[in-house]
N, C-alpha and C positions, 0 to 999 in steps of 0.2 A: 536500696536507694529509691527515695521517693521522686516523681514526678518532678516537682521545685528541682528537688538537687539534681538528676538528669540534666534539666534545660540549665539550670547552673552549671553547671560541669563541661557544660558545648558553648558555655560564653567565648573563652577562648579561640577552642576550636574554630568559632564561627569566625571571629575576629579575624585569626589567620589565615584561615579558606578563602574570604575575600579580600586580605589582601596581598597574599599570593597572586589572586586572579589578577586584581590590578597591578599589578608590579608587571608582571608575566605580558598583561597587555599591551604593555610599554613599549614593549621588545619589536623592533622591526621584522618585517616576516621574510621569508629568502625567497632571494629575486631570482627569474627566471634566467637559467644559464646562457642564454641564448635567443636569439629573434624565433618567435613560430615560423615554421616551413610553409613555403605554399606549394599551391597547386593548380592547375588548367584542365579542364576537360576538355577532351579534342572533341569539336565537333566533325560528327559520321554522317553517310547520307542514310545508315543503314543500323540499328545496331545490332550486335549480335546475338547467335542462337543462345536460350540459355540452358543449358545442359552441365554444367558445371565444370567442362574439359578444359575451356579456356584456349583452344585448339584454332579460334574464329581469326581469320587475316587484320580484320580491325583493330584486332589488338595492339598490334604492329604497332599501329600509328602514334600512339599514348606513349609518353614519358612514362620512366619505371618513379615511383617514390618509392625510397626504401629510407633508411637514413637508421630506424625503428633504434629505439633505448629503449632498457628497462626501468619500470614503475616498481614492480620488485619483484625478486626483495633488494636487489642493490641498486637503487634508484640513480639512472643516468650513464650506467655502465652499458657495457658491449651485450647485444642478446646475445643467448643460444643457439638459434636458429634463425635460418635468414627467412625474410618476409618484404616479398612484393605487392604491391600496389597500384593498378590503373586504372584511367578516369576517363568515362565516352559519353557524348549525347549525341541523340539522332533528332531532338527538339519534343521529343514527345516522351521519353524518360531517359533516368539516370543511371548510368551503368558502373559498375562498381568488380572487379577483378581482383583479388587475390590470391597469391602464389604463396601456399606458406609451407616452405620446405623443410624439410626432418630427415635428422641424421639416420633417426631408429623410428620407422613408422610404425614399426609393429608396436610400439608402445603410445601411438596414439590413442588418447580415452572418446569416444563416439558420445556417450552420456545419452538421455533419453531421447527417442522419438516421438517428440508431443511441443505442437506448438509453445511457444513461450516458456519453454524448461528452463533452469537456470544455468545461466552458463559459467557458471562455477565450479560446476565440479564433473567440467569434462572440458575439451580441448575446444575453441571457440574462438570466432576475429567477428566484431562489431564496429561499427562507425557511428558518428554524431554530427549532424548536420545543421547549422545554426543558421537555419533561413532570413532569418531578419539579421541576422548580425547584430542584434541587440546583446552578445556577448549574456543572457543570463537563459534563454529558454533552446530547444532543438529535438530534434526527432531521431531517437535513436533505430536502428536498424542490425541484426548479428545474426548467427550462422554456426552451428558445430557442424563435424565433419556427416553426422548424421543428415541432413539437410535441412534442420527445423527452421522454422520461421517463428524468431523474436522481434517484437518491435515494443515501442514504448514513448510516452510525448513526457521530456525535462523542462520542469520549469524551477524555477529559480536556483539553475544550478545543481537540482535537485537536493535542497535543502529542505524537509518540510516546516511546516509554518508552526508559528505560535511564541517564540522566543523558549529561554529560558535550556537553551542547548538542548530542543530536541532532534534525534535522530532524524536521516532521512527515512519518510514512508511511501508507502505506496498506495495505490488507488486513490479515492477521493480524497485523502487526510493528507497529500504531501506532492515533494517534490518529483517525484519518479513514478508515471502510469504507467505500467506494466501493461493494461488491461485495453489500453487503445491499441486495436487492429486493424490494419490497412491493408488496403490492394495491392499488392507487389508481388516480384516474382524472386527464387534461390534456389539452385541446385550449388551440388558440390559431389564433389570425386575423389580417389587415393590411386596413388600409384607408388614405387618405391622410391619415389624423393620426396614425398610428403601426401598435402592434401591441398585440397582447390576450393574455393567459393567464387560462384560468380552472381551478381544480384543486378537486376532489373527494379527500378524504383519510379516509376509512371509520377512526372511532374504533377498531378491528377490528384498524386495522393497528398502531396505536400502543401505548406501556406504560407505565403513568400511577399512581395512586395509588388511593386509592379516588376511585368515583362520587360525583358532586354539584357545588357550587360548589366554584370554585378558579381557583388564576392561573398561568401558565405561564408562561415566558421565548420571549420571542418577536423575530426581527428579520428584516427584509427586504433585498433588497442586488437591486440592477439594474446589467448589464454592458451602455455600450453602445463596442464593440468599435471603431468607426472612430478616435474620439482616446481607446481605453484610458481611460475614465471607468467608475469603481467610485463608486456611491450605496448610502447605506443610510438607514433609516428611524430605529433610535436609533443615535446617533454612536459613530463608533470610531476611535482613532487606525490612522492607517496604518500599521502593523508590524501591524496584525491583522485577521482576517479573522470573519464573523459565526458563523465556531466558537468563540467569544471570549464565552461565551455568560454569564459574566458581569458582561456590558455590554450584556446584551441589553433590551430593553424588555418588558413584558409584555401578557398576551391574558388577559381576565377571561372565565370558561366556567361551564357548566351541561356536565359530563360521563357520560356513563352509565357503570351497572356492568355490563359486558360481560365476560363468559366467553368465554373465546377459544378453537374445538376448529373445527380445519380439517385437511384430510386429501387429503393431493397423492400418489395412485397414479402408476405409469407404467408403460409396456407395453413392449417393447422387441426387437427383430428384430435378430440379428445375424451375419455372417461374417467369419472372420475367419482369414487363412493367414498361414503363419511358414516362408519359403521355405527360409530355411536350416537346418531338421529335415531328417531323411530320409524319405524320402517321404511327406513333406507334402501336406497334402490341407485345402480348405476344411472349417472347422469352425464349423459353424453352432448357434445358440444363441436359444432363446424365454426372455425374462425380465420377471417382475413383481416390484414392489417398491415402494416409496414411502416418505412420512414423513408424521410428522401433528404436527401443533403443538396444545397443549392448555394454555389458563388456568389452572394449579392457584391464583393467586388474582388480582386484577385486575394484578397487578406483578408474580407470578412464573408460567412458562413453563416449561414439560415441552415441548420438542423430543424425536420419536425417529423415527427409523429403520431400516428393514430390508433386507437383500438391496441395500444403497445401490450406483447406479450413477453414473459421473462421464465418461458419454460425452463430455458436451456442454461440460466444461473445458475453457479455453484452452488451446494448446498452449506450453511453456514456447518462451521465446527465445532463441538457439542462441550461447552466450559462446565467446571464445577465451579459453584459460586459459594464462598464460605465471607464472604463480606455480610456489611448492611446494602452496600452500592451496587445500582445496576452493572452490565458487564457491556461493552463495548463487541459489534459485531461488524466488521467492515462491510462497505456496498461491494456487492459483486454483479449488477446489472449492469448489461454494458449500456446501454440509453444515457444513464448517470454517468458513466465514469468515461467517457470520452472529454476531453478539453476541462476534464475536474478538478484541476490544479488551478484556472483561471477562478473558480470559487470558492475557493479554500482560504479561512480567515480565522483565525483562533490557536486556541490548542489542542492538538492532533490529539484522538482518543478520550481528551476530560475537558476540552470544552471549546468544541467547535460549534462558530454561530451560523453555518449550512451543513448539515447532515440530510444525505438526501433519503436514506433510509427511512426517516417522517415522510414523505411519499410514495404512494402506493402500498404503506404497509401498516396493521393496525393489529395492537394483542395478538402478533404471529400470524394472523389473515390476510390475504393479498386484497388489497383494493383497487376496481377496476378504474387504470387509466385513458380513460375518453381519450383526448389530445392532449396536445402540448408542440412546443416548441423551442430553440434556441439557438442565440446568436452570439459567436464568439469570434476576435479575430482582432484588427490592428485598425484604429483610425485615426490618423493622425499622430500616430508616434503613440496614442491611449490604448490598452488595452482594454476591451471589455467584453461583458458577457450577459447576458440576459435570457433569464429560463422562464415559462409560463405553463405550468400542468394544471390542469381540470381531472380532477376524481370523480367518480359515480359514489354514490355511498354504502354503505355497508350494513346488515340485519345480522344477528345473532338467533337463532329460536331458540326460546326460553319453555324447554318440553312440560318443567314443572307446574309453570303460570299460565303456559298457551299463550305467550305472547312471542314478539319479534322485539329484539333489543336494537335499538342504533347502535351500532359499534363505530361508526364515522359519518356523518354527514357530507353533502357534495362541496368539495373543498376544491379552493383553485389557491395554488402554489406561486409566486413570484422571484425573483430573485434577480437582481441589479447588481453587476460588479464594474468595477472601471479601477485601475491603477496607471500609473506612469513609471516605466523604469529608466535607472540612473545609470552610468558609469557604477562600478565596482561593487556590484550583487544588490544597489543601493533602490530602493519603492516605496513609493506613497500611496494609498489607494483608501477606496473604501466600499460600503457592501451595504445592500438593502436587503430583507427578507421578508417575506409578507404568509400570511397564511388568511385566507377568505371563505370564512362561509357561506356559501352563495344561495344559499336557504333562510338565509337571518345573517344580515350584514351585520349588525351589534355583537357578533360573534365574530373575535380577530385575533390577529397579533402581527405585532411589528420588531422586528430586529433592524435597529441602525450600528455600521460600526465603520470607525476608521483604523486603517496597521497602516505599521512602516516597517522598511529595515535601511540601517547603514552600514555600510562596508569600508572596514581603513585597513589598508591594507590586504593581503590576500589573505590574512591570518585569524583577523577579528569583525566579528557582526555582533550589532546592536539591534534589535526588534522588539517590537510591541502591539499591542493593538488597545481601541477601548470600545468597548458596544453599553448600545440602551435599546432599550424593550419598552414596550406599548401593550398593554393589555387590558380592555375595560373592563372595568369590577362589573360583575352579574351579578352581586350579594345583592340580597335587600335591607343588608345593614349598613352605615356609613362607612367610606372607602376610610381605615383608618393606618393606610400606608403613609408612611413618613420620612426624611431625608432626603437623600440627593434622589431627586426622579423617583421617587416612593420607593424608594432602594432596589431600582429596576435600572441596575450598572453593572458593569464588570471589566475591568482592566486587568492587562498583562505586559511586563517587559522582561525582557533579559538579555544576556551576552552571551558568545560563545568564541573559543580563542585554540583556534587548530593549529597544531603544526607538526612538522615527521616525530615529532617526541612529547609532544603535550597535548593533549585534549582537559580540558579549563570550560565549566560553563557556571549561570547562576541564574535564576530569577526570582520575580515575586508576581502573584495573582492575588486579585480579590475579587471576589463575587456577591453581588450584593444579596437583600432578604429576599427580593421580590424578584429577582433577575431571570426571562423566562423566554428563553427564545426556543420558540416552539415548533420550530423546524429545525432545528439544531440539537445539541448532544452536549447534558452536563451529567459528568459521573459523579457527581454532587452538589450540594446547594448551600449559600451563604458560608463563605469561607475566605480565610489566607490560607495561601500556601507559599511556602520558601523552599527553592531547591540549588544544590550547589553538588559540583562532584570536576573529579583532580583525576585522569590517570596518566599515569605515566608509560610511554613503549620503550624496551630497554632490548636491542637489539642484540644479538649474541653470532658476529660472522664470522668468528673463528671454531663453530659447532656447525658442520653440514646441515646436519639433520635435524635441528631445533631451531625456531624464528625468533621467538622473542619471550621476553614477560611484560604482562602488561597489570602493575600495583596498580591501586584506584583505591579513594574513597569519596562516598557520596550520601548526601541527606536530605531525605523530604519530611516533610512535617506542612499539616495541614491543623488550623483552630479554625471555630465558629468564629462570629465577628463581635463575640465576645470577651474571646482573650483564651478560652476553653479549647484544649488539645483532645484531638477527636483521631487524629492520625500520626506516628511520627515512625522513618524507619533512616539508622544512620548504619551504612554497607559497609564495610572493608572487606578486599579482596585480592585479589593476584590470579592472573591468566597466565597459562602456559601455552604458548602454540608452535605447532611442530612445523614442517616444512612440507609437508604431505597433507596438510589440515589439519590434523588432530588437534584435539584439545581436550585439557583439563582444567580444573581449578583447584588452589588447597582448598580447605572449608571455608568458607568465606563467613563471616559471622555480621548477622544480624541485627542492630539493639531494635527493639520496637515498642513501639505504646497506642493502645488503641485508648480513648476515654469515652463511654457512655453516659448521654444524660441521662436517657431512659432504658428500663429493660430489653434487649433483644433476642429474639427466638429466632435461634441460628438454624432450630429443624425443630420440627411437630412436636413438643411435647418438652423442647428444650429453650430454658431460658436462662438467658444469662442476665444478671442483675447490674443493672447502673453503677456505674464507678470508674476508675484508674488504672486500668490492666496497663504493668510493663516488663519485657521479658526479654529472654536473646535465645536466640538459633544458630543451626547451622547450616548452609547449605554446601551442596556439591553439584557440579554440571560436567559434565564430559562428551566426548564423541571420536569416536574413531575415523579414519579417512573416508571422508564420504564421495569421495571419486569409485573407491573399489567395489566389486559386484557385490558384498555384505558388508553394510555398515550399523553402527550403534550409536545408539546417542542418547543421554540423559540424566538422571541425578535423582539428588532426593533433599530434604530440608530436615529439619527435626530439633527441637525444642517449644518455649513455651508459648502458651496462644490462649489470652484472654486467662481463665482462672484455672487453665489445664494444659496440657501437653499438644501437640497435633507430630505426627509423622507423617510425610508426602515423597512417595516415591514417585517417578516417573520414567519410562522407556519409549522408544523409537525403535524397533528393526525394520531394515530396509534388505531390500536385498535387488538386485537388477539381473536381467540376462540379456547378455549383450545389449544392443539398442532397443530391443523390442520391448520385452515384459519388464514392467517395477511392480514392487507389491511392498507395501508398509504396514507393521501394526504397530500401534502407540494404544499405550495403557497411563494413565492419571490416577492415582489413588491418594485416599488420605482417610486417615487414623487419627481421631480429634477424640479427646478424653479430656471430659471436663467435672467441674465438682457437682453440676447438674445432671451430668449423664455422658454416656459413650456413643459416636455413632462410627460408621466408616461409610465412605462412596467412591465413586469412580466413574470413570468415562474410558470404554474401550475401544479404539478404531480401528476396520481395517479400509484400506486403500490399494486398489490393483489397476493397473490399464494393460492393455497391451496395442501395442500400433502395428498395423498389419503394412499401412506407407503412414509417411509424417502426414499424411490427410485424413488418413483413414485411422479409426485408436475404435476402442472398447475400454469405459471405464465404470470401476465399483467403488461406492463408498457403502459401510455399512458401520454404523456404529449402535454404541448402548450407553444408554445413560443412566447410574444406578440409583440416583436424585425420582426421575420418573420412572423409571423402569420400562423405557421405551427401547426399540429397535428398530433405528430406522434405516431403512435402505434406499439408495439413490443410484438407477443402475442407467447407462450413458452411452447410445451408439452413435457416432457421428462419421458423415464423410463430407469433408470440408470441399467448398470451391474455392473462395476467396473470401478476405476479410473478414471471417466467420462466419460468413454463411452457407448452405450446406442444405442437408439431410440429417435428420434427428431423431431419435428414437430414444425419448427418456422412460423408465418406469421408477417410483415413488412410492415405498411402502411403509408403513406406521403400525406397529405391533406392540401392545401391551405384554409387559411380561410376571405384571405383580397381580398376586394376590387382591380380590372385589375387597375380604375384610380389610388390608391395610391401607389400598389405596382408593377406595371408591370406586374403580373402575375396572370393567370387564376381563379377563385376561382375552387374550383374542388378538386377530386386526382391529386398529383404528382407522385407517386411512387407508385406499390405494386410488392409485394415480396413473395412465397410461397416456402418454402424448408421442403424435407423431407430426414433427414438422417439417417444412421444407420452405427455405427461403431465397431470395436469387438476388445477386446485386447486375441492375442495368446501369451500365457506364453512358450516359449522354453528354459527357462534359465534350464542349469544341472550343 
C-alpha cells in the first residue's frame, strides 16, 4: 500500500474520529454530587510545636474535617481508612494536622527519602491551596510517612498548554511545577493506629490578595498505596486530580499583610579542567552571587538576580536520537522554573514560543548570567510576568586556526506576559519575547503571540494560540520572504473532552517558512500537523485485583506546507492495569510513514536516500508494582523503519531499601538494519541516592552514551536548610571511551568538575 492509498484509507477513519468527538462533546459533563465542604482555621496565639506527634493542646481548639470519599478506584464511596483534618493560625503561618489512621500500619509504604519523591508509589496526604480563589491556579503542599518535603505551584488546573489535548506537564512546559521550593516546615510520626503529618506553612511563603478576612480554595487527598486508594476531603470525579481546583472546598482566614523581602547569597569554590585544550591546566574560580525576592505588593514579586550560578542542576538525561529532529530537553534550573507556568504559551515539547533553555546555554556551554530580574503576580484581577537577563558572551578556541570563535555574543533576554482568567478553566492572554544583541542592535528577534482557552462545562476545553516573529534579513541579497508576515506565523487550536470513561482530543498546527522564535523550541520547521486520539477506561469492579482496560486509538501526521508527508504515525492499543500498579499492554501496533525530500545520514557513513518509507511495528510496555522494594519496568518495539528493520528494547530496574537507599539502572538500546548498512546504540544509566535525614541524601548519576562513547558522571552531596538552599558538594566527570581512529578523539578524561557551594536564605519579610 502506497502512501495515496494509506491517507486514502484514514478518509474514513478521519471522518469518524472527529465526529465521534463531536457528538461526544455534546454530552453534558456530571455534576458534582454535592455542595464542596468548608472550612475555618482557628485562630491561636501560639502555634504548635512541629514534630509530627500532633500531641500540642491547640489542637483541641480546631474542628475535626473528616467527611473524606474516594477518588478511587470507586469514586464517591466510603474510604478504607479514616482520615482527620485540622486547621490553625497564629497570623504568621498556616498550620495544617492530619491523623491518618490504619487498621494494618505495618503495611504502610514509607516510599523514598528525598525531597520532592513522588507520591505515588508510597503512602502520602497532600493539600491545595487556592490563594486567590480564582478557582484555576494554587499551591500545592504533601507528606509521606517518611517526612519528605513535596511542594509544587498549579496553574491552570494543571492542564499544560498548547491545545490539541496535551497531557499535563511539568516544569516550565505545563500546568504542574514540581520544581518550585518554598520555606515551610513537616514532620510526621507512626504509631499503631496509623501515621501523622503535621505542617507549618509561613504566610511568607504564599501570594494571596490583600490581608484580612477571606476564603480560599482548599482540598485534601490521602494516598494509601497498598490497594491504590485515592481519598479526598471535597469530592471529585476520577479523571481528576485536586489540581481540579475548581472543585475544590474552601478554608475561611484572617490573613496578614506581609511584605515579602528575603535574600539567598551563596559562596562558591570551584575547579574546573577541559582536557581536550592544549595544555590544559586546572582552573580554579571564588564566586558570590545570589538572588532576593521582594513584595512590591501583597500579590506582586520582584524576583532578581546576579552573578546566577546553576551548579547544583540536575544533569540532563542522555536520549538516543534516530530522527532528522532535534530532541527536546526540559529546564531544570530552578531561577527559570519558579512561577514558569505564568510563561508558558505554545505547545509543550514541539513548539513553545518561551523556552528558557535559550538562556544561558549555548552548543552545550553554560553562558555567564550577569543579572536579571522578574515580576510575577496579580494586578488587578491580570496576571503577569516580566523576565529580563543580561548574558556575558561566550569564546570557543579554535586550537587548529589559533583563533577564539564567538560562540554567543552579550545578549539580553526579555519576556512580557499578562492573561486574564475567566470562570470555568476559561483565558485570554498574550506574550512578547525579545532577544537583544547588545553589541549590534540590528542583531534581534521578536516573538508576538496571543492563547486562549474555553471551558464548557467540566468536561470539554477549547484552546489555542497564534504567534509572529520579527527578524531582520542580515543577507546581502534581497529579503525575498513572502506571504503572511514573510511566512514568520504559526497557529495552534484544539479540543479536549475528559470524563470517568472517555478521554477525546484533536488539533491542527501550522508553522509557517520563516517562523523563528529564537528563544523558543521548535522540533521542526514549516509544517501541518493533525492529531486526534479516543481512549476509552473500561472498569472491571467485580475482579479485586485488576482496575481496568484502557483501548485507544490515536493519529499524528505532520506535511510541509506543501502538501508533502514528512511524518505520519496511527497507534492502536489496549492497557491493562492492575490494582497494585502494574501494567502491561498487548502489542500495540504502529502504522508509520516517514517521507524524505532529500537524502539523510542517520550515522557516519549511512544514508538513506529521498523517498516514501511506510511501515508498521510492534510495541510492548510494562511494569511491575512500583511501590515494592524491586520493581521493573519496560518494553521494546520492533518492525519496519525507513528501508529496513529497527528492534528497541528498553529496561528500568529499581530496587529500594526501606526509605533510605534507591538505585536504578535503565538501558535503551536499538538495532537498526537498513539496506544502507547496519548499526546498533544505546544509552546506559545508573541512578543511586541514599538519605542519611530527608535533608541530608548522597546522589549518583552515571551514564554512557554509545552514540559518543562518553561517560559521564554527576556525583551529588547535599545538606539541605530550607527552600533548597543548603551545602553542596557536586563533582562532574566527562570520560571518553572510543577509539582516536574512530572517533577523532582521545580515549581518556574530557572534563572534570569539582564545586563546593553554600547558600543561606535570610527571611526579612514584616
Amino acid at each position: 500500500m502506497n502512501q495515496t492509498d494509506l491517507r486514502a484509507s484514514w478518509g474514513p477513519l478521519t471522518s469518524a474520529l472527529f465526529s465521534l468527538a463531536a457528538l461526544v462533546a455534546v454530552v453534558p459533563g456530571e455534576a458534582a454530587s454535592q455542595e464542596p465542604p468548608q472550612a475555618v482555621a482557628t485562630d491561636v496565639p501560639a502555634g504548635p510545636l512541629i514534630d509530627g506527634r500532633l500531641d500540642d493542646s491547640v489542637w483541641g481548639a480546631a474542628p475535626v474535617l473528616a467527611g473524606f470519599v474516594q477518588r478511587e478506584p470507586l469514586e464517591g464511596t466510603a474510604v478504607s481508612q479514616r482520615t482527620e483534618v485540622r486547621v490553625l493560625s497564629d497570623g504568621d503561618a498556616l498550620y495544617i494536622g492530619a491523623w491518618l489512621y490504619d487498621e494494618n500500619p505495618s503495611a504502610i509504604v514509607f516510599g523514598q527519602t528525598r525531597r520532592d519523591a513522588s507520591l505515588g508509589d508510597s503512602d502520602a496526604f497532600s493539600f491545595i491551596l487556592d490563594t486567590y480563589r480564582d478557582r484555576q491556579n494554587g499551591f500545592v503542599f504533601g507528606t509521606t510517612p517518611a517526612g519528605i518535603e513535596y511542594d509544587g505551584q498549579v496553574a491552570n488546573e494543571g492542564q499544560g498548554g498548547g491545545g490539541g489535548g496535551g497531557r499535563m506537564q511539568r516544569g516550565s512546559a505545563g500546568g504542574f511545577n514540581l520544581n518550585w521550593d518554598a520555606s515551610w516546615e513537616v514532620a510526621t510520626s507512626t504509631d499503631d493506629r496509623g501515621w501523622y503529618a503535621e505542617f507549618r506553612i509561613p504566610f511568607s511563603t504564599l501570594r494571596y490578595g490583600t490581608g484580612g478576612e477571606q476564603t480560599w480554595g482548599l482540598n485534601f487527598e490521602r494516598r494509601i498505596r497498598r490497594n491504590n486508594e485515592q481519598s479526598v476531603w471535597a469530592p471529585l470525579p476520577r479523571q481528576f486530580t485536586i489540581n481540579r481546583v475548581s472543585l475544590a472546598g474552601s478554608l475561611q482566614l484572617d490573613a496578614p499583610n506581609k511584605r515579602i523581602v528575603n535574600v539567598t547569597p551563596y559562596v562558591l569554590g570551584e575547579t574546573f579542567k577541559d582536557f581536550n585544550q592544549p595544555g590544559a591546566f586546572w582552573d580554579e574560580e571564588f564566586a558570590v552571587g545570589g538572588d532576593a525576592k521582594i513584595g512590591l505588593t501583597q500579590s506582586l514579586t520582584l524576583d532578581l538576580t546576579a552573578n546566577t550560578d546553576f551548579a547544583l542542576a540536575e544533569v540532563d538525561d542522555q536520549q538516543v536520537n534516530l530522527t532528522r529532529f532535534p530532541l527536546f530537553f526540559p529546564e531544570k534550573r530552578a531561577f527559570f522554573l519558579e512561577n514558569a507556568g505564568t510563561f508558558t504559551v505554545g505547545s509543550g515539547r514541539s513548539a513553545d514560543l518561551f523556552f528558557s533553555r535559550r538562556i544561558g546555554l549555548v552548543a552545550g556551554r553554560e553562558v555567564p548570567i550577569l543579572a536579571g530580574g522578574r515580576v510575577t503576580g496579580k494586578v488587578g484581577g491580570l496576571q503577569v510576568g516580566f523576565l529580563n537577563i543580561q548574558t556575558d558572551d561566550v569564546f570557543r578556541y579554535d586550537a587548529e586556526n589559533d583563533v577564539d570563535i564567538q560562540l554567543s555574543p552579550h545578549n539580553n533576554f526579555g519576556v512580557f506576559r499578562v492573561f486574564q482568567e475567566f470562570s470555568n478553566r476559561s483565558r485570554f492572554g498574550g506574550i512578547v519575547v525579545s532577544r537583544l544583541n547588545t553589541d549590534d542592535t540590528g542583531d534581534y528577534n521578536l516573538t508576538y503571540a496571543v492563547d486562549g482557552r474555553l471551558g464548557i462545562g467540566q468536561d470539554l476545553t477549547f484552546d489555542g494560540w497564534f504567534g509572529l516573529t520579527e527578524t531582520p534579513w542580515r543577507s546581502t541579497a534581497p529579503d525575498d520572504r513572502d506571504g503572511f508576515n514573510r511566512g514568520e506565523y504559526a497557529f495552534n487550536g484544539g479540543m479536549s473532552y475528559v470524563t470517568r470513561d472517555w478521554q477525546i482530543s484533536a488539533g491542527y498546527r501550522q508553522v509557517g517558512e520563516e517562523f523563528n522564535p529564537e528563544v523558543g523550541f521548535l522540533s521542526r520547521d514549516a509544517y501541518r500537523h493533525v492529531n486526534t486520539r479516543i481512549l476509552r477506561h473500561i472498569r472491571v469492579p467485580s475482579v479485586s485485583w485488576f482496575r481496568e482496560f484502557r483501548p485507544h486509538i490515536s493519529w499524528n501526521q505532520f506535511w510541509d506546507l506543501s502538501g508533502f508527508s514528512e511524518t505520519y504515525v496511527v497507534h492502536i492499543d489496549n492497557h491493562f492495569a492492575f490494582e497494585n500498579g502494574a501494567f502491561f499492554q498487548l502489542p500495540g501496533l504502529n502504522l508509520t510513514g516517514e517521507g524524505l525530500r532529500e537524502d539523510f545520514e542517520i550515522r557516519d557513513g549511512i544514508v538513506i536516500p529521498a523517498g516514501n518509507y511506510d511501515n508498521y511495528d510492534w510495541e510492548v510496555r510494562a511494569n511491575t508494582d512500583r511501590s515494592a522494594p524491586l520493581s521493573v519496568s519496560g518494553g521494546w518495539s520492533l518492525g519496519g523503519f525507513f528501508n529496513g528493520t529497527r528492534f528497541g528494547p528498553n529496561a528500568t530496574l529499581s530496587y529500594r531499601y526501606r526509605d533510605r537507599f534507591t538505585t536504578s539502572v535503565r538501558l535503551n538500546y536499538f538495532d537498526v538494519a537498513l539496506d544502507q548498512g547496519d548499526f546498533t546504540t544505546s544509552v546506559v544509566a545508573f541512578n543511586g541516592s541514599y538519605s542519611f535525614t530527608p535533608r541530608i541524601y548522597l546522589q549518583a548519576n552515571v551514564q554512557y552514551n554509545d552514540d559518543t562513547q562518553d561517560v559521564s558522571t554527576n556525583l551529588r552531596f547535599g545538606w539541605l536548610d530550607t527552600a533548597g538552599t543548603g551545602f553542596f558538594v557536586v563533582l562532574n566527570d566527562s570520560r571518553h571511551r572510543g577509539r582516536f581512529a574512530e572517533t577523532g578523539i582521545p580515549s581518556g578524561p574530557k572534563q572534570r568538575q569539582l564545586v563546593v557551594k553554600y547558600t543561606k536564605l535570610f527571611d526579612f519579610t514584616r
